[in-house]
C-alpha positions, -999 to +999 in steps of 0.1 A: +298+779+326+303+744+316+333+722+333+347+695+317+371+673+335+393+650+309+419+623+324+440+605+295+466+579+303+496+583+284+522+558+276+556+563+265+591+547+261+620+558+284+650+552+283+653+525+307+617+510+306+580+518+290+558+535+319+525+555+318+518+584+332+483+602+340+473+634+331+440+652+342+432+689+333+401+710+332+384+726+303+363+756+310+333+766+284+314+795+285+287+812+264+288+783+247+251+789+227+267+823+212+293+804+195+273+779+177+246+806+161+281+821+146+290+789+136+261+782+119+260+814+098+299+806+088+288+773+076+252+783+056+273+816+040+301+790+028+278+767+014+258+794-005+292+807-019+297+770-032+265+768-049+271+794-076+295+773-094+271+748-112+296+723-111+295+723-079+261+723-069+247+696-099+273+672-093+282+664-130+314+646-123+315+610-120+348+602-104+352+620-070+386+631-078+375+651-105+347+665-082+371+676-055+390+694-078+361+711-092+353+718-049+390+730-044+392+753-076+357+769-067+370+774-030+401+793-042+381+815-067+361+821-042+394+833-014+412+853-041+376+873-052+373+879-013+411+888-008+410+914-040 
């Protein structure tokens, strides 16, 4: 188990005056090394669903606009073919 202790000073305005106040939690982590194997399958199985549009994976666009449209239209081909 991995403990994290995080302190943030926070400002804000009143109504009277500005002031700060200081705020410390705890974050607990645990099985922290199963997490990141699943991660890393989400990841590699996303991009190999990108690379079968050629567009995609060649890069023929020169503008990056054009490009992320390309990335977005791919991405929702790819949602509705999963949904249906």
């Amino acid at each position: 188990m991995i403990i994290h202790r995080v302190v943030l000073l926070l400002d804000f305005w009143g109504y009277s005056s500005p002031g700060f106040i200081l705020v410390t939690f705890t974050l607990f982590t645990s099985h922290l090394h199963n997490r990141a194997g699943t991660l890393r399958w989400a990841v590699e199985r996303t991009n190999s669903w990108n690379n079968r549009f050629k567009a995609i994976l060649i890069r023929w666009e020169r503008k990056s606009e054009n490009y992320l449209a390309s990335f977005y239209l791919a991405s929702s081909i790819i949602t509705f073919n999963s949904k249906f």
